[in-house]
TORTOR-968830 format. One record per residue: residue in one letter; chain; x, y, z of N, C-alpha, C in turn. Coordinates in steps of 0.1 Angstrom, whole numbers, plus 5000, padded with zeros to 4 digits. Layout:
<sites>
{a; A; {X; Y; Z}; {X; Y; Z}; {X; Y; Z}};
...
</sites>
This chain:
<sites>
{x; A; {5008; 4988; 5000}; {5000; 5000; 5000}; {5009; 5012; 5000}};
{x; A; {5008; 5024; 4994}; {5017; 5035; 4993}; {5006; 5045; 5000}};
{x; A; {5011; 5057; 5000}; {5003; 5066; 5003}; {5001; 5077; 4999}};
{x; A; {4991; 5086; 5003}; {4990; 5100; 4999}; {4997; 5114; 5003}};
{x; A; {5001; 5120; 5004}; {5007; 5135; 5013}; {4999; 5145; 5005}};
{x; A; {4992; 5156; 5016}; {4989; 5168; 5008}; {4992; 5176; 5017}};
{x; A; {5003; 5182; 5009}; {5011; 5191; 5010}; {5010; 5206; 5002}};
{x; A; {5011; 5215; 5014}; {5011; 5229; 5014}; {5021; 5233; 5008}};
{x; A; {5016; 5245; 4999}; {5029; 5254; 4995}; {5028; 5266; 4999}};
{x; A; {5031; 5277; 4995}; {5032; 5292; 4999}; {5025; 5300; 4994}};
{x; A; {5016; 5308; 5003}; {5009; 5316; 4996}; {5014; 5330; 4991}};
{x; A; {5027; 5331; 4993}; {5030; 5344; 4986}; {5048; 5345; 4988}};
{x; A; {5056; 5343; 4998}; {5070; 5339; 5001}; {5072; 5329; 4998}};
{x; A; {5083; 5323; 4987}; {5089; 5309; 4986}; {5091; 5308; 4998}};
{x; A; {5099; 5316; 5010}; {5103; 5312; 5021}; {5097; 5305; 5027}};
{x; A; {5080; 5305; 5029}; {5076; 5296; 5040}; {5072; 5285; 5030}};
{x; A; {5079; 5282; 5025}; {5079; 5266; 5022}; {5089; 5261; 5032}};
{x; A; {5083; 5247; 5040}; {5090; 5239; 5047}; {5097; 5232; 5042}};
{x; A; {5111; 5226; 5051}; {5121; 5217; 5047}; {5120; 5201; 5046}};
{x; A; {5103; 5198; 5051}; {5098; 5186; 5051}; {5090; 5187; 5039}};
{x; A; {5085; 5195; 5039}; {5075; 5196; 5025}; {5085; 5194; 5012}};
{x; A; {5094; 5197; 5008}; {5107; 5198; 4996}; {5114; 5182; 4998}};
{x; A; {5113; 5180; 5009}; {5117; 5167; 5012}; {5109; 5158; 5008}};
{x; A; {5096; 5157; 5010}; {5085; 5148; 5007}; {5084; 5147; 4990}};
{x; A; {5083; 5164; 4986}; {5080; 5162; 4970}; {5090; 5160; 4962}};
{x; A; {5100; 5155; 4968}; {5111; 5150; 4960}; {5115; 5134; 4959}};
{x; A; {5106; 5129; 4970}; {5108; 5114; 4975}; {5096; 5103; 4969}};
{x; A; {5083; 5118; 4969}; {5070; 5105; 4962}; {5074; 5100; 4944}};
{x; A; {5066; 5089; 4943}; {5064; 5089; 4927}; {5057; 5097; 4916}};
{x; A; {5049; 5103; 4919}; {5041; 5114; 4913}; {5039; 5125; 4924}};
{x; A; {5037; 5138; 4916}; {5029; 5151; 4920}; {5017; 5152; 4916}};
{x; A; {5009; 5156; 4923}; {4996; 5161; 4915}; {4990; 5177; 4918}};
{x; A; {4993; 5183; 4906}; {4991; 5199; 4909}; {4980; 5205; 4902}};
{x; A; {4974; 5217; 4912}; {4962; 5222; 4903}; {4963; 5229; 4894}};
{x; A; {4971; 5235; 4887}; {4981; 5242; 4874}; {4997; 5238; 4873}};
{x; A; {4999; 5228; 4861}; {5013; 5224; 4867}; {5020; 5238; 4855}};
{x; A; {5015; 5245; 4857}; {5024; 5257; 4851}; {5033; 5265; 4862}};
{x; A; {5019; 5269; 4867}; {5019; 5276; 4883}; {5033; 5266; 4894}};
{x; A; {5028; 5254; 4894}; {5034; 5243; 4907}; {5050; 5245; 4896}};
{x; A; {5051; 5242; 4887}; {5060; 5236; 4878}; {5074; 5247; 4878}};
{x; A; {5072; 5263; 4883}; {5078; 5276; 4887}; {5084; 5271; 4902}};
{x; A; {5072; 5267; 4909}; {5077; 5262; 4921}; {5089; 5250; 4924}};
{x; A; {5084; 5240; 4914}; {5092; 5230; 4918}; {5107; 5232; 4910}};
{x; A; {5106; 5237; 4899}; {5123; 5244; 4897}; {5129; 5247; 4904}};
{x; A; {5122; 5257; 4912}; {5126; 5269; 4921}; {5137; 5260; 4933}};
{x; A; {5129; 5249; 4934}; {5133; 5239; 4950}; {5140; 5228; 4941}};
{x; A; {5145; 5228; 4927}; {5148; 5217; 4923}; {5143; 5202; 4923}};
{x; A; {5132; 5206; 4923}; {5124; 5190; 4924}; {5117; 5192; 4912}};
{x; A; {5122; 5172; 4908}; {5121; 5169; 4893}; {5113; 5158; 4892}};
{x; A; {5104; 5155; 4899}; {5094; 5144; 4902}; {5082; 5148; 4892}};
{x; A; {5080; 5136; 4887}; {5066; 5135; 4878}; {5054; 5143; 4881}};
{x; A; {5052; 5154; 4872}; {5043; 5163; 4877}; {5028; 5160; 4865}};
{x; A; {5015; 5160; 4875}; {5004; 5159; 4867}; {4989; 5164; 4867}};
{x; A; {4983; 5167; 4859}; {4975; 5178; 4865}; {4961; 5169; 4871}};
{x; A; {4959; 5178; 4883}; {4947; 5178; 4890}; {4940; 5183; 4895}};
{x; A; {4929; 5186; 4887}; {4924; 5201; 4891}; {4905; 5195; 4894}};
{x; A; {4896; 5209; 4893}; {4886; 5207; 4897}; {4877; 5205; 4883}};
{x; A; {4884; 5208; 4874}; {4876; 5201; 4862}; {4879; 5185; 4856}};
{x; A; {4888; 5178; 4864}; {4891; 5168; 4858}; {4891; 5156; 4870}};
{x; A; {4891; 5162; 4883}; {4893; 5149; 4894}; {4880; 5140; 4894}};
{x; A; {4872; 5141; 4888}; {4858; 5129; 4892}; {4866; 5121; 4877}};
{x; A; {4872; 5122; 4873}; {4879; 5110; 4862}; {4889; 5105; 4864}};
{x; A; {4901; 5114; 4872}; {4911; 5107; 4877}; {4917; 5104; 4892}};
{x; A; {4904; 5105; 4902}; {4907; 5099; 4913}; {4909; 5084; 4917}};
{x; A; {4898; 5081; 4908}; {4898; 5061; 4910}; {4911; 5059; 4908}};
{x; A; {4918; 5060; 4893}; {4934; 5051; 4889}; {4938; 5060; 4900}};
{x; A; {4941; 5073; 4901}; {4951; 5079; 4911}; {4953; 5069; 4925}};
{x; A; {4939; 5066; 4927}; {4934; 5054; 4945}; {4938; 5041; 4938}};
{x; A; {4940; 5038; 4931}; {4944; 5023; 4925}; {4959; 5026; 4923}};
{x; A; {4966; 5035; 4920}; {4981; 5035; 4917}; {4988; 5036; 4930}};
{x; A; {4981; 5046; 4941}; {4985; 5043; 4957}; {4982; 5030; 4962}};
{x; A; {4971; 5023; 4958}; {4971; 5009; 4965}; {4982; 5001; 4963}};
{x; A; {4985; 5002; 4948}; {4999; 4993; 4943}; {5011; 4997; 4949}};
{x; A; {5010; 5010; 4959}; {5025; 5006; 4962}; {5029; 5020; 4959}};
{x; A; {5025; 5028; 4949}; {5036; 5042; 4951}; {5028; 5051; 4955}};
{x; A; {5037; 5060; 4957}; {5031; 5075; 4965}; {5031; 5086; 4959}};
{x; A; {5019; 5092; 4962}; {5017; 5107; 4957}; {5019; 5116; 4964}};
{x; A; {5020; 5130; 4956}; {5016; 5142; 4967}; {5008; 5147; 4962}};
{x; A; {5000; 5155; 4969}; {4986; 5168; 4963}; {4994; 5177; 4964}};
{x; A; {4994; 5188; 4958}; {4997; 5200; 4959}; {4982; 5216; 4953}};
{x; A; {4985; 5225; 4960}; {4974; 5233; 4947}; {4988; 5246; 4943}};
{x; A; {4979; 5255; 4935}; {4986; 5270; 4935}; {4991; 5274; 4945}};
{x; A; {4984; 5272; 4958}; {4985; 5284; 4968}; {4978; 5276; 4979}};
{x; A; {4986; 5274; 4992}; {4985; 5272; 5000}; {4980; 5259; 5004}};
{x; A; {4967; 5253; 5012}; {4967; 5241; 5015}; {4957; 5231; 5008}};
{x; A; {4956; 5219; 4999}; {4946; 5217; 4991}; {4933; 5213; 4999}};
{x; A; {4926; 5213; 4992}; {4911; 5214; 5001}; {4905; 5221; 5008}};
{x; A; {4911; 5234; 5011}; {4905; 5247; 5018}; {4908; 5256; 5008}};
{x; A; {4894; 5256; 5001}; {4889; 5266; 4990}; {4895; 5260; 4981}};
{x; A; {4902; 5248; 4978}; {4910; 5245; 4964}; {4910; 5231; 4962}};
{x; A; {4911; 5223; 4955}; {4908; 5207; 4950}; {4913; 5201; 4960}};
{x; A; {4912; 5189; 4964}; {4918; 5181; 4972}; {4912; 5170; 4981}};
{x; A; {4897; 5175; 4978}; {4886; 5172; 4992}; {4885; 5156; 4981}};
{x; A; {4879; 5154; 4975}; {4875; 5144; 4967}; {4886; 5131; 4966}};
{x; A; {4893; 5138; 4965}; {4909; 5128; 4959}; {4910; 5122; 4978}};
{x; A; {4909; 5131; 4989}; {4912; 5126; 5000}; {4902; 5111; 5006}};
{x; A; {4890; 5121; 5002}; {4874; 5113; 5009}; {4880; 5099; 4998}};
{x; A; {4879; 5098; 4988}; {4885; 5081; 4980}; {4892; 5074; 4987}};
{x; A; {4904; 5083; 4988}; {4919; 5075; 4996}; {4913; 5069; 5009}};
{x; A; {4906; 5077; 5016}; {4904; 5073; 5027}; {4897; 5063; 5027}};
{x; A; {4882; 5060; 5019}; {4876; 5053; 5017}; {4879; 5040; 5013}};
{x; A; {4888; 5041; 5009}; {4899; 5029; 5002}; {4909; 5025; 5008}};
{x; A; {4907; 5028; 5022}; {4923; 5025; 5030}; {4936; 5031; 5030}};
{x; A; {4933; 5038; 5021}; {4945; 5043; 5015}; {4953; 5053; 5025}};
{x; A; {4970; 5051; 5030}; {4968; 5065; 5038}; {4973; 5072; 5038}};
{x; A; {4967; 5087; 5042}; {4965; 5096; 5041}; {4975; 5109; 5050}};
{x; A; {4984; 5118; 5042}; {4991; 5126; 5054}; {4989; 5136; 5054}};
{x; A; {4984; 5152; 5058}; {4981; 5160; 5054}; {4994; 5171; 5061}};
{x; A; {5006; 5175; 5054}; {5018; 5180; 5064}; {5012; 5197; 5066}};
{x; A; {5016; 5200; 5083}; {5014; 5211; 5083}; {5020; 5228; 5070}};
{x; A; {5010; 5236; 5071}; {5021; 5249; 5060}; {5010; 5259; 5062}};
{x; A; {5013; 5265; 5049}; {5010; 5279; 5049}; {4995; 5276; 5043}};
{x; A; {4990; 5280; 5049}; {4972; 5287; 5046}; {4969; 5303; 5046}};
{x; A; {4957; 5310; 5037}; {4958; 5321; 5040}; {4952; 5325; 5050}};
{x; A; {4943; 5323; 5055}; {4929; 5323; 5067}; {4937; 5327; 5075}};
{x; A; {4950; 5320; 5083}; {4954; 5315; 5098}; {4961; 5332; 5103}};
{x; A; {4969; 5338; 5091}; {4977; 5344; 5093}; {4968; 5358; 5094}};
{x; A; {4957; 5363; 5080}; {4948; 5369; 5086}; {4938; 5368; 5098}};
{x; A; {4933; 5361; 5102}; {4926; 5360; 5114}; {4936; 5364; 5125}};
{x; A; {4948; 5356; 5126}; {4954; 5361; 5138}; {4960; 5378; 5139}};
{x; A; {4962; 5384; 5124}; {4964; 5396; 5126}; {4956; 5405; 5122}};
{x; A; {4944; 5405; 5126}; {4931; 5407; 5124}; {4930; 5413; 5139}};
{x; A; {4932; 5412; 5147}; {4930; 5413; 5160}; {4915; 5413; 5167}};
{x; A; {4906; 5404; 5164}; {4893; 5401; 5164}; {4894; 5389; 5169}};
{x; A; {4884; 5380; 5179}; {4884; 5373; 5184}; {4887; 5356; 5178}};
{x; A; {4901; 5354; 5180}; {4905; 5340; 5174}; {4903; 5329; 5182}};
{x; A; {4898; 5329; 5191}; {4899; 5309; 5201}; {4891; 5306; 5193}};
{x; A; {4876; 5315; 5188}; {4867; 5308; 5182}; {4861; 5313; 5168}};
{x; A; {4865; 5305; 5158}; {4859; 5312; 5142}; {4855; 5301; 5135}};
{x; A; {4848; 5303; 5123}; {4844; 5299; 5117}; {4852; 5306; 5100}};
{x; A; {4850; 5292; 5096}; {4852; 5297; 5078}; {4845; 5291; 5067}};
{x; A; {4846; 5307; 5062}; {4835; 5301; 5048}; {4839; 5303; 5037}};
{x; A; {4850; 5305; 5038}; {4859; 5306; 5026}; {4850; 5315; 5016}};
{x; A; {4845; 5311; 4999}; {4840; 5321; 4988}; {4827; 5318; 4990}};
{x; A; {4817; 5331; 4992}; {4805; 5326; 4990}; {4798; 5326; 4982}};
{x; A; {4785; 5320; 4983}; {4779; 5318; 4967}; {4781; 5324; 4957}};
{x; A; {4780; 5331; 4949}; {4785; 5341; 4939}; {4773; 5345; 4934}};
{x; A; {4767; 5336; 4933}; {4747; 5343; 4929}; {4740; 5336; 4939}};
{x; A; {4732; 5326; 4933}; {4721; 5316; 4943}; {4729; 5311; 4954}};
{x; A; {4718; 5317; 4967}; {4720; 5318; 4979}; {4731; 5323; 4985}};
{x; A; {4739; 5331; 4978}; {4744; 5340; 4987}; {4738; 5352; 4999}};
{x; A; {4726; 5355; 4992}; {4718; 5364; 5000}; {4714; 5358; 5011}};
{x; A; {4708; 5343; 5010}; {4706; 5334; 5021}; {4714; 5331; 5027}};
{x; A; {4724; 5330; 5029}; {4735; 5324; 5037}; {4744; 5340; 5044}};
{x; A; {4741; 5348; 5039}; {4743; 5363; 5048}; {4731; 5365; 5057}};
{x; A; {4719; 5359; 5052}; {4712; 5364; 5063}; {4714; 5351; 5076}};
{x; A; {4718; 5339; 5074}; {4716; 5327; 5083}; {4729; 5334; 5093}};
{x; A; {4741; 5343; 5084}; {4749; 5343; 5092}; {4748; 5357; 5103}};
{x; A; {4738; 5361; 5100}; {4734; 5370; 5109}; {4739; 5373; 5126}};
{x; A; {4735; 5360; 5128}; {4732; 5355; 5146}; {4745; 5349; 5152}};
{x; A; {4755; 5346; 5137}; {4768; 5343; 5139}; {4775; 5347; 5149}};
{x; A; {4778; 5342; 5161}; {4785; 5353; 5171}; {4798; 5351; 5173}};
{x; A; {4807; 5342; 5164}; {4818; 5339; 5162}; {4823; 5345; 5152}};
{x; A; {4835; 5348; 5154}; {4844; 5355; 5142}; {4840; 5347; 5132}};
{x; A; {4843; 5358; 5117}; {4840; 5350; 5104}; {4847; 5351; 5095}};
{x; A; {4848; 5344; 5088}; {4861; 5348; 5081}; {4860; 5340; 5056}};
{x; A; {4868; 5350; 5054}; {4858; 5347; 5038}; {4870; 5350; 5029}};
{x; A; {4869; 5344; 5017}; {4879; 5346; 5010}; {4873; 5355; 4996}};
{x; A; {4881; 5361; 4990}; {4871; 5370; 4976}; {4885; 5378; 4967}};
{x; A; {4878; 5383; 4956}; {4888; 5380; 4948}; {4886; 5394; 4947}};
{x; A; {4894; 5403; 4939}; {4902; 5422; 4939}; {4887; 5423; 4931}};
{x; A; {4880; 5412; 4924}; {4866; 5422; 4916}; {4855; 5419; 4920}};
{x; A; {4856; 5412; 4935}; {4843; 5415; 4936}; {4844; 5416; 4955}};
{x; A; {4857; 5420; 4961}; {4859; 5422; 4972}; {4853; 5434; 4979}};
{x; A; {4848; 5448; 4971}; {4840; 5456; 4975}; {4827; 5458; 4974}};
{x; A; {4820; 5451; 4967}; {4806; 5447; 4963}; {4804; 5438; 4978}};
{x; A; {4808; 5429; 4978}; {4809; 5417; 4990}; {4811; 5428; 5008}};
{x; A; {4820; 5435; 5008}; {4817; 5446; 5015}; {4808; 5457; 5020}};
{x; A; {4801; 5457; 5007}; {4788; 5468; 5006}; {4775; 5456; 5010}};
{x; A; {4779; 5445; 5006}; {4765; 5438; 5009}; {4767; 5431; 5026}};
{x; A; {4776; 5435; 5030}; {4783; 5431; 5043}; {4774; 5438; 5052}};
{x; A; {4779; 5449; 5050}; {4775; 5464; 5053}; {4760; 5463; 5058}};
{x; A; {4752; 5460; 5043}; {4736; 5461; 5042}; {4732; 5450; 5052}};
{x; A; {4740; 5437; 5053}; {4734; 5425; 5062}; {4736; 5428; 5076}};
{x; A; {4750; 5434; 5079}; {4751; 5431; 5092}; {4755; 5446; 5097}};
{x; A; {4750; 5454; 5091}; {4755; 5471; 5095}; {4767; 5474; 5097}};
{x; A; {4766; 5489; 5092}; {4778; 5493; 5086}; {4791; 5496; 5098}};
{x; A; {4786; 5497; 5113}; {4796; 5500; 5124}; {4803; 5482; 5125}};
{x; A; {4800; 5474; 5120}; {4808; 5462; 5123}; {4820; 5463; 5119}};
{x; A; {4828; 5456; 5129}; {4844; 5454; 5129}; {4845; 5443; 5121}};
{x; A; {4858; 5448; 5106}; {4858; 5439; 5100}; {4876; 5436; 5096}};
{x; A; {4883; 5434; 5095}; {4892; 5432; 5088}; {4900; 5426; 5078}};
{x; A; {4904; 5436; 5066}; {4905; 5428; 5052}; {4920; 5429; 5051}};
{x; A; {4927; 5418; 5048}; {4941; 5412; 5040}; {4940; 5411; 5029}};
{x; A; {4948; 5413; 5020}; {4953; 5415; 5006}; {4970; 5408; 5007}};
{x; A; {4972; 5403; 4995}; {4986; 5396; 4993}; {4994; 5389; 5003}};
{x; A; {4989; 5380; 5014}; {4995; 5377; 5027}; {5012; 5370; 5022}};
{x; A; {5015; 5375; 5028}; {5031; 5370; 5028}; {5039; 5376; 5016}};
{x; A; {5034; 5381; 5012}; {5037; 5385; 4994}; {5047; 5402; 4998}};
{x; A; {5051; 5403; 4986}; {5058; 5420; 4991}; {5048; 5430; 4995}};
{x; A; {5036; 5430; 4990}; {5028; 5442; 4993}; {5016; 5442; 4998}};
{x; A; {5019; 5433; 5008}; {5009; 5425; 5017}; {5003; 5440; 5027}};
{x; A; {4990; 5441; 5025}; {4983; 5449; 5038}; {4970; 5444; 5043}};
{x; A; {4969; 5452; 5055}; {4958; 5449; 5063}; {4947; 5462; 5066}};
{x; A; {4938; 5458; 5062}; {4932; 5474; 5065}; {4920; 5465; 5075}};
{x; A; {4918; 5472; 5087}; {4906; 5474; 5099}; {4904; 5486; 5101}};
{x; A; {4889; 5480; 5109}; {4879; 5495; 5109}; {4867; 5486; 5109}};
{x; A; {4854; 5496; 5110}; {4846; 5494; 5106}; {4839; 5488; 5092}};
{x; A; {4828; 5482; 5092}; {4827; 5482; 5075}; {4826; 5496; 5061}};
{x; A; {4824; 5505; 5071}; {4819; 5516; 5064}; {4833; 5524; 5061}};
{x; A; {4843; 5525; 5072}; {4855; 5526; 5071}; {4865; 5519; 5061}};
{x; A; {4865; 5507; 5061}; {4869; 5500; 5049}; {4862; 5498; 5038}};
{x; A; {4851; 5499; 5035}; {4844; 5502; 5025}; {4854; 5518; 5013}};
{x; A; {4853; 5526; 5027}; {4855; 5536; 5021}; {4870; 5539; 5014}};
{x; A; {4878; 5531; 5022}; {4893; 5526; 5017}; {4896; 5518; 5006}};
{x; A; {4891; 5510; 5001}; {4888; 5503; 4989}; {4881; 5512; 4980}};
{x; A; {4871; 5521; 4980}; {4868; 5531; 4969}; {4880; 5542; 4966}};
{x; A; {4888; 5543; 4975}; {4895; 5554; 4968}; {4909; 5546; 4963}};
{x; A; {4911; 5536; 4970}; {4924; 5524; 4964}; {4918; 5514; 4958}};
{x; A; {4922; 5512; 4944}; {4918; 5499; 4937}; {4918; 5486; 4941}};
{x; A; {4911; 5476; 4948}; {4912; 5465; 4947}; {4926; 5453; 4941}};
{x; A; {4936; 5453; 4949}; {4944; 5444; 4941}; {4950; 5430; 4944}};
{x; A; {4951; 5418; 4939}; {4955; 5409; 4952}; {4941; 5399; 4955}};
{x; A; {4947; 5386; 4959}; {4941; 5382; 4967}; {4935; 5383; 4982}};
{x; A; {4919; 5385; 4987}; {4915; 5389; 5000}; {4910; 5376; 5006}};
{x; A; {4914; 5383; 5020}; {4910; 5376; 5036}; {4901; 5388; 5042}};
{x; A; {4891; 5382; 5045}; {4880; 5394; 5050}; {4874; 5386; 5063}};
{x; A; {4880; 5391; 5073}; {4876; 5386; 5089}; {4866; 5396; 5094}};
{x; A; {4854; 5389; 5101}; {4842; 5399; 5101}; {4842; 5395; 5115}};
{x; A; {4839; 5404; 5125}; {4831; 5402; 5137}; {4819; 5396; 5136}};
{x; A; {4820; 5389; 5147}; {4809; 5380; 5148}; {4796; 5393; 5158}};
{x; A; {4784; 5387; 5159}; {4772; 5393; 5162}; {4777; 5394; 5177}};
{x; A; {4770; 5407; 5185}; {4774; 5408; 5198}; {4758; 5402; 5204}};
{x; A; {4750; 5405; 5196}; {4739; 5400; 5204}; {4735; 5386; 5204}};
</sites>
């Protein structure tokens, strides 16, 4: 039986790539990456020359089974995505729930995620959060802002430079505009910032600065 690793890479510094992670992706028999254009920059970068192959969200309901049949026989893979840990907001959930289901086992190595780093410097209540990573984009997004209403735990959401201030205006409208929110842009990256405040406050900081970067948007949870 061989196994799985899914392994984290960096969401914005090569640096925080770990020295077990470069070690692992250099030792399995296959990679499996969610753009091996993207991963394929990376793995030069660290000199790792291991069989790279793509796995993404348009193609894993066809290539999970052989992928769960080639770890039974004996070799080992790694997951990898673009950015950061697979299966939080990014492929990886499907290919795991198989392996598992199949015996197959399974290692998931600690790394860099973008959530952990915003939330903690967010300075908003972290013992207890919740994540909801991207939300709906049309159907039921409206519902699922109103369910989170009563939310009284930190919240925390991922969104993209075009549609990160629309998502803030509708923030605003659900849970009013004095809520404490805190948004990240580029984490780890050279031009990484944090803007907190109010929603109306950051609202208003994104209209006069363009949207750029990937966001982390940590919202106060409900006081009542």
């Amino acid at each position: 039986m061989g196994k799985l690793f899914v392994v984290p890479t960096p969401v914005g510094n090569l640096e925080d790539m770990t020295f077990r992670a470069i070690r692992v992706l250099k030792e399995v028999d296959f990679i499996l990456a969610e753009d091996t254009r993207t991963s394929g920059i990376l793995l030069k970068h660290f000199e790792i020359k291991n069989k790279l192959l793509s796995h993404h969200k348009f193609n894993e309901h066809k290539t999970v089974e052989n992928i769960a049949l080639r770890l039974k026989s004996g070799e080992t893979g790694a997951l990898i995505s673009d950015a950061g840990t697979p299966s939080i907001s990014d492929p990886g959930y499907l290919l795991v729930h198989v392996c598992v289901n199949q015996g197959v086992d399974v290692e998931c190595l600690p790394g860099a995620t973008a959530f952990v780093p915003a939330l903690v410097n967010s300075g908003l209540p972290s013992e207890k959060f919740c994540f909801e990573g991207f939300l709906p984009p049309k159907k039921g997004r409206n519902k699922r802002m109103e369910e989170l209403k009563v939310e009284r735990r930190t919240m925390i959401f991922y969104e993209s430079p075009y549609r990160v201030l629309k998502t803030l205006e509708q923030f605003a409208e659900a849970f009013g505009a004095d809520r404490q929110v805190s948004v990240s842009r580029e984490i780890s990256k050279l031009y990484n910032e944090t803007v907190r405040g109010t929603l109306e406050e950051v609202i208003a900081h994104f209209k006069e600065k363009e949207p750029k970067g990937e966001f982390v948007i940590v919202l106060a949870g409900s006081e009542k």
